[in-house]
C-alpha positions in Angstrom: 277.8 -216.4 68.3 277.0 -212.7 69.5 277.8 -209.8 67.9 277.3 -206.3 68.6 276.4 -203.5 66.9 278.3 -200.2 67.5 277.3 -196.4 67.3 279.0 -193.8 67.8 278.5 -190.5 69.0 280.3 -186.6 69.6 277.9 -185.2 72.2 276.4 -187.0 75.2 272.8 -185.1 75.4 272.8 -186.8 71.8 273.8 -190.1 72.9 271.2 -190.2 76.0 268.5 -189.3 73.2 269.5 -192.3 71.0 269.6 -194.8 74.1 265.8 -193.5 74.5 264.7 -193.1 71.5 265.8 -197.0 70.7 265.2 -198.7 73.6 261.6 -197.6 73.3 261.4 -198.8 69.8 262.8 -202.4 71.7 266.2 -202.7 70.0 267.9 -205.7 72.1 270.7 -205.7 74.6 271.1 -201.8 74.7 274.2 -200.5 76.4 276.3 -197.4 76.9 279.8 -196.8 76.9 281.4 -193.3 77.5 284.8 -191.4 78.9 283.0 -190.2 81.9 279.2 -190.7 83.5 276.6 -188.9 81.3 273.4 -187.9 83.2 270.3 -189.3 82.2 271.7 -192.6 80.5 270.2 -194.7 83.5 266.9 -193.5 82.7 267.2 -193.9 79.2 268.2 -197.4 79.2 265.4 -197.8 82.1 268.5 -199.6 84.2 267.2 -201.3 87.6 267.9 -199.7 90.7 271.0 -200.6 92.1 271.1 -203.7 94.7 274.4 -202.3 96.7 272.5 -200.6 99.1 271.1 -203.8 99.9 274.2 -205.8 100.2 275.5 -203.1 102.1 273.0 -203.5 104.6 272.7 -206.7 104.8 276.5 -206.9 106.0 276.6 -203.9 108.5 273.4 -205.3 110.0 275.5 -209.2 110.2 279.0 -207.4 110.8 277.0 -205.5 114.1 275.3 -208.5 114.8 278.3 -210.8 114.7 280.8 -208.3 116.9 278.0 -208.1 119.4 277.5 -211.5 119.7 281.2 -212.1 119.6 281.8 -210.0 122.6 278.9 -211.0 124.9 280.1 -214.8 124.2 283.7 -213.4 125.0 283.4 -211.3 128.1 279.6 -212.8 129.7 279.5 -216.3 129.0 283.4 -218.3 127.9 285.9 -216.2 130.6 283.4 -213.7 132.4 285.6 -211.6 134.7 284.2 -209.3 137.6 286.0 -206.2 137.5 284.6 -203.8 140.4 281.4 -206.0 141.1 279.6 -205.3 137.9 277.7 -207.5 135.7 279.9 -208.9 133.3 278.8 -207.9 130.6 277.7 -204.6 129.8 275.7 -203.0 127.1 277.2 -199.5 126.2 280.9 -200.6 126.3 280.2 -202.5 123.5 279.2 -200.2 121.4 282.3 -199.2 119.9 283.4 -202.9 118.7 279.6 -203.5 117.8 280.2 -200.5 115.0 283.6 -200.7 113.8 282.4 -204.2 112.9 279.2 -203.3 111.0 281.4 -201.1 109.0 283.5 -203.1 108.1 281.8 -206.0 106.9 279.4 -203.9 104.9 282.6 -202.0 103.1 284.2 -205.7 102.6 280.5 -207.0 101.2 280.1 -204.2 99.1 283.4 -204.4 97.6 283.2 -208.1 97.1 279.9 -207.8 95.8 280.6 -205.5 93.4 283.8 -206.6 91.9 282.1 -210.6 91.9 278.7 -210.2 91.5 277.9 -207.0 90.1 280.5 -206.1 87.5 281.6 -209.8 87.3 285.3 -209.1 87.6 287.6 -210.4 86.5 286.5 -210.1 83.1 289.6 -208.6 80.7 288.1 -209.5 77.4 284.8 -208.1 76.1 283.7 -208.4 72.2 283.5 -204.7 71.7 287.4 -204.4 72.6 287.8 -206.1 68.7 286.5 -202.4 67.4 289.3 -200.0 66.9 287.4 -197.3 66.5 285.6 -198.3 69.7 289.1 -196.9 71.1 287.5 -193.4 71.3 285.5 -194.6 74.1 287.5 -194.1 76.9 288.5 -190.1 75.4 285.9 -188.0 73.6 283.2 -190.1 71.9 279.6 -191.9 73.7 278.7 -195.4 72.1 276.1 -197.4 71.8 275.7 -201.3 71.5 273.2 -203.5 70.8 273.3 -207.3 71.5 272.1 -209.5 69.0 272.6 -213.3 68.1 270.7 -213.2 64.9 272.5 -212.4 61.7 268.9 -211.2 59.9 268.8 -208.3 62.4 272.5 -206.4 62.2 271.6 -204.7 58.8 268.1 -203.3 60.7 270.1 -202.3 64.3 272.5 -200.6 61.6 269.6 -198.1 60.1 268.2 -198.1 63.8 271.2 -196.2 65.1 271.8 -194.2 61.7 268.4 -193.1 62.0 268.9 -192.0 66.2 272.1 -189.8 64.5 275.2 -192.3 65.2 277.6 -190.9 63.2 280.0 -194.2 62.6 278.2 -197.6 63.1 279.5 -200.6 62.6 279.5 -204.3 63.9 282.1 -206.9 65.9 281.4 -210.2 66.2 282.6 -212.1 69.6 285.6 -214.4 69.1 285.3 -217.6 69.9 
């Protein structure tokens, strides 16, 4: 069974030195949890760059490739149709199709992605939720948990984030 260890804390530039401070002493499962995105907590946690540029390559260079190909098999090859003697299929009138496609299959892979993959939505339930001072979290106050499945560990991830300058800690376990 997992349980977390909560800490809470008033300022942000306080909560971003904790996540440091801990995560290079190795305390497991680190995470942050704030009303609104606090500068420098990426670094602190040493987070992975993010893989949505990728994805969102990826499907603009597949969306282009596919409205390209969808039109040159469309107007040059199933129902060509000459229209003043030209070729029947031209490069630069495809252009516009060829982009509006790209975009749009990189915004629809991106958002898919994301909400799937990435923040694998639709999750409504998460063991921190059974705090209710972890209620503060979404108005004035920065947390941080820690992950753990050992029951030896909670008392020494308690005194860890005492020691970084949490100001309430306490620990949920995850339903089952």
């Amino acid at each position: 069974m997992k349980r977390f260890v909560l800490g809470e804390f008033s300022e942000p530039d306080a909560c971003v030195e904790a996540a440091r401070k801990l995560h290079a002493e190795g305390m497991p499962g680190l995470d942050a949890y704030s009303p609104y995105p606090m500068h420098g907590i990426d670094e602190a946690l040493e987070l992975p760059r993010s893989k949505v540029p990728l994805v969102a390559l990826t499907g603009g260079l597949l969306g282009a490739g596919g409205g390209y190909a969808m039109q040159w098999w469309m107007n040059g090859v199933n129902f060509p149709i000459n229209v003043g003697n030209r070729p029947p299929h031209g490069f630069w009138t495809n252009i516009p199709i060829t982009f509006e496609s790209g975009v749009l299959l990189a915004v629809l892979s991106i958002f898919f992605s994301s909400i799937f993959w990435f923040f694998r939505l639709p999750r409504t339930y998460h063991p921190v939720f059974e705090s209710e001072q972890f209620r503060t979290a979404s108005l004035d106050r920065f947390w941080l948990s820690a992950e753990t499945e050992d029951e030896e560990q909670i008392a020494g991830l308690i005194e860890k984030l005492r020691a970084a300058g949490a100001s309430r800690v306490h620990s949920v376990a995850e339903s089952v």
